[in-house]
C-alpha positions in Angstrom: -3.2 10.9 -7.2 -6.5 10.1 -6.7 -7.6 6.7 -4.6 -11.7 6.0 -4.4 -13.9 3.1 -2.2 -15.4 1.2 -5.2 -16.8 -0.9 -2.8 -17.2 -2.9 0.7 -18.3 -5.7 2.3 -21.7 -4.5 3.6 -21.8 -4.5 7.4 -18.5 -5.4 7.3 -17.8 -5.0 11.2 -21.1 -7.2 12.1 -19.8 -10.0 9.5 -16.6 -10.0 11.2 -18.0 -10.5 14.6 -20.3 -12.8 13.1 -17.4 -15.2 12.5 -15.6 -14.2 15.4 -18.8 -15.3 17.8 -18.4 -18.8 15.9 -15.5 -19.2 17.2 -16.0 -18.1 20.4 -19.6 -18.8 20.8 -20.2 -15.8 22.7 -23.5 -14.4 22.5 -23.2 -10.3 23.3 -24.7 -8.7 20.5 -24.9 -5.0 19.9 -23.0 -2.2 18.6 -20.8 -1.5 22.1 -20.2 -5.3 22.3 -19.3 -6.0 18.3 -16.7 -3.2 19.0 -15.2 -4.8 22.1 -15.0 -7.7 20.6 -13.3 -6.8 17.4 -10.7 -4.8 19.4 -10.2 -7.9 21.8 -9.6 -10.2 19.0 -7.0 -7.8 17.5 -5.1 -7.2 20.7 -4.6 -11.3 21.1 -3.9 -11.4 17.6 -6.9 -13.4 16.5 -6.9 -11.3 13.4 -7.4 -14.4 10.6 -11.5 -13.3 11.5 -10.9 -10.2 9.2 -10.4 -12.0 6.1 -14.1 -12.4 5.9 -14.7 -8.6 5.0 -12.7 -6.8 2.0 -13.0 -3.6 0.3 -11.7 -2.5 -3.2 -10.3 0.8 -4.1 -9.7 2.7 -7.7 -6.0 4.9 -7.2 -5.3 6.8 -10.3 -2.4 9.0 -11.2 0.6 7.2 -9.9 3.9 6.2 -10.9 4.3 2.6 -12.2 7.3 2.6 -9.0 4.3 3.2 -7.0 2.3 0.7 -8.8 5.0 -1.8 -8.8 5.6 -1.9 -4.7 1.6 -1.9 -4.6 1.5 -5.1 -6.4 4.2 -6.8 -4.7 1.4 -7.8 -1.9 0.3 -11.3 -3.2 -2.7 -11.3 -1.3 -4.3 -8.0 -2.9 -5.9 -9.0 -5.9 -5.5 -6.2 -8.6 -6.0 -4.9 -12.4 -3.8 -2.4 -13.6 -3.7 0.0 -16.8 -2.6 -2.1 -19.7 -0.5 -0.1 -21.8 -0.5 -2.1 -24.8 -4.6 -1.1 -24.9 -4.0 2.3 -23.6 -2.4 5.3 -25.0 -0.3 6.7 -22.0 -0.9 10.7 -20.7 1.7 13.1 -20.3 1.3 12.9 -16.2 4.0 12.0 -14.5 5.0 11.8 -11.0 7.9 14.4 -9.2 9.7 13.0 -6.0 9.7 15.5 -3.6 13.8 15.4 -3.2 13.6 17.5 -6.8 11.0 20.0 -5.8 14.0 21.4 -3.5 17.0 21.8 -6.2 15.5 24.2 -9.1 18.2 22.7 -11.8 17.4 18.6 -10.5 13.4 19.9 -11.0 13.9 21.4 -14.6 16.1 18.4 -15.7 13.9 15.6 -14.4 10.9 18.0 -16.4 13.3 17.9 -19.7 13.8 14.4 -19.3 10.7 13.4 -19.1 8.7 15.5 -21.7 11.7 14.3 -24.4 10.5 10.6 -23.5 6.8 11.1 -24.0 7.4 13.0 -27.3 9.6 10.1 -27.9 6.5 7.9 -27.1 4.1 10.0 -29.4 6.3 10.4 -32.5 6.8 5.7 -32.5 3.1 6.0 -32.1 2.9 8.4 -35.1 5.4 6.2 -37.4 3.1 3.4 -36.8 4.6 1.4 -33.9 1.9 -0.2 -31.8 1.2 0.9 -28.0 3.0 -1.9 -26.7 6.4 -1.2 -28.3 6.3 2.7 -28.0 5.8 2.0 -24.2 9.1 0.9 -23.6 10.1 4.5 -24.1 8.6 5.7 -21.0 9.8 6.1 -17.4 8.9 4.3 -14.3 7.6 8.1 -13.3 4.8 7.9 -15.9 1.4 7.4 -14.2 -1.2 4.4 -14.4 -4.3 3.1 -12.9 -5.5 0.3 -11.3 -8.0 -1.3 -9.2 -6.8 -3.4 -5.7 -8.7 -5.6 -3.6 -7.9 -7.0 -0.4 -9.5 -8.4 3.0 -9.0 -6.3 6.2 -6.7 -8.3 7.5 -4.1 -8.1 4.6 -5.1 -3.6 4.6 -3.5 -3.7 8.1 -0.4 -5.1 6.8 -0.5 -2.9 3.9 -0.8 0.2 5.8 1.8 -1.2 8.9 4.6 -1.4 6.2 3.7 1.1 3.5 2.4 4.2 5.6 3.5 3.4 9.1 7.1 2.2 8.8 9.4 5.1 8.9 11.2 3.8 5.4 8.5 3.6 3.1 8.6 5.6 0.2 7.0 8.9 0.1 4.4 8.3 -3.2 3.2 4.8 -1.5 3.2 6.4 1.8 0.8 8.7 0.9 -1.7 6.5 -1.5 -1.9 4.1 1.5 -2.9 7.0 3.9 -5.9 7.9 1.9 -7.0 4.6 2.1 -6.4 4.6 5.7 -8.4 7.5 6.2 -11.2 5.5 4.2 -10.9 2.6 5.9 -10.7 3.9 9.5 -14.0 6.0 9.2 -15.8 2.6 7.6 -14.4 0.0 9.8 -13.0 1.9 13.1 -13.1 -0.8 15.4 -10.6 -2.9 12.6 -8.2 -0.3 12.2 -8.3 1.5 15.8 -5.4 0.7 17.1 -2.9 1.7 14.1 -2.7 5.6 14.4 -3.0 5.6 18.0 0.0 3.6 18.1 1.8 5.0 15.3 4.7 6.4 17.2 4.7 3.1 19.1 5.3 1.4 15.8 7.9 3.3 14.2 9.9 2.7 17.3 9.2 -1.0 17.4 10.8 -1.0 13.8 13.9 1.0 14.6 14.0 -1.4 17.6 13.7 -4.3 15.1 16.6 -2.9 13.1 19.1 -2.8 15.8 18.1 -6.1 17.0 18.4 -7.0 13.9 22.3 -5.3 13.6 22.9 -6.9 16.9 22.4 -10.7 15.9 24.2 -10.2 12.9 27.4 -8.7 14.8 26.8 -11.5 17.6 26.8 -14.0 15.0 29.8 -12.9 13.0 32.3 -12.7 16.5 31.1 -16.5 16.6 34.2 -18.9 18.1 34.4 -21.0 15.4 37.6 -22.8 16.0 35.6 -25.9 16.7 34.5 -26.6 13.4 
């Protein structure tokens, strides 16, 4: 897995205080003062002033399960791998759970290699790239290139590296571009390690809040009706 900053909105931080001082026609410029009032704005929830900065990112080498959660954010504008145009590698991705049980690891490796010589051998007997791909796994890797403002990257890393049930191949793509967006925007994405344990609680307290209403709602007297 691989995930690179193609590229960003230049000064992104001073754009986004920029449109935040139009708002609030304050006048405090400087570096000390653009960061107070980015983190202000975030803490009140004024975060609609981050849409005015993105930043795309190349990830390569993950599993089209991976791919397929990655596109399920609307707002992230993205091109993946076509692969009716491209001829597939044999890379694939191992879920850690595998890596434990010697047999589940030598199976899933069987499995897999038989599909992709599957692949090769429709390719060889003439069938074109976009029929032979229906032979291969989910696991198989692909490419592909995501944009998305800084407001929709905070939601993006909140539920697919923060929350304690994301999957583990996601989980760890969105960290790297965490890690990439925290050291070029710090003031936008402050808050979300800091209060990472905070978070994951506020889920789990979400859940049983969650189980609560549903039991509360099912013990309903409904005799009335």
């Amino acid at each position: 897995m691989d995930v690179t900053l193609l590229t960003i909105t230049p000064e992104a931080e001073t754009i986004i205080c920029i449109v935040a001082r139009n708002s609030t026609l304050s006048k405090a410029h400087g570096e000390e003062n653009n960061a107070k009032l980015i983190r202000s704005c975030i803490r009140k929830g004024e975060l609609p002033i981050l849409r005015h900065a993105q930043a795309t990112f190349q990830i390569q080498g993950i599993s089209r399960v991976c791919s397929h959660q990655l596109i399920t954010h609307v707002f992230m504008p993205r091109i993946q791998e076509s692969r009716r145009k491209v001829k597939a590698a044999k890379l694939y991705s191992i879920p850690p759970e595998f890596k434990t049980d010697n047999e589940l690891e030598g199976m899933y490796h069987y499995g897999m290699t038989f599909m992709y010589n599957l692949y090769e051998k429709f390719l060889e007997k003439g069938a074109t790239k976009g029929a032979a791909r229906y032979c291969l796994p989910e696991g198989f890797a692909t490419s592909l290139t995501a944009t998305a403002n800084m407001e929709e990257w905070r939601k993006i890393i909140k539920d697919r590296y923060i929350h304690p049930d994301a999957d583990w191949e996601i989980h760890n793509v969105v960290g790297e571009i965490f890690k990439i967006l925290k050291k070029e925007c710090p003031n936008v994405f402050y808050d979300l390690e800091y209060n990472k344990k905070e978070l994951e609680e506020g889920y789990k307290s979400n859940e049983k809040l969650l189980q609560q209403v549903s039991f509360d709602f099912n013990t309903v007297d409904r005799r009335g009706e």
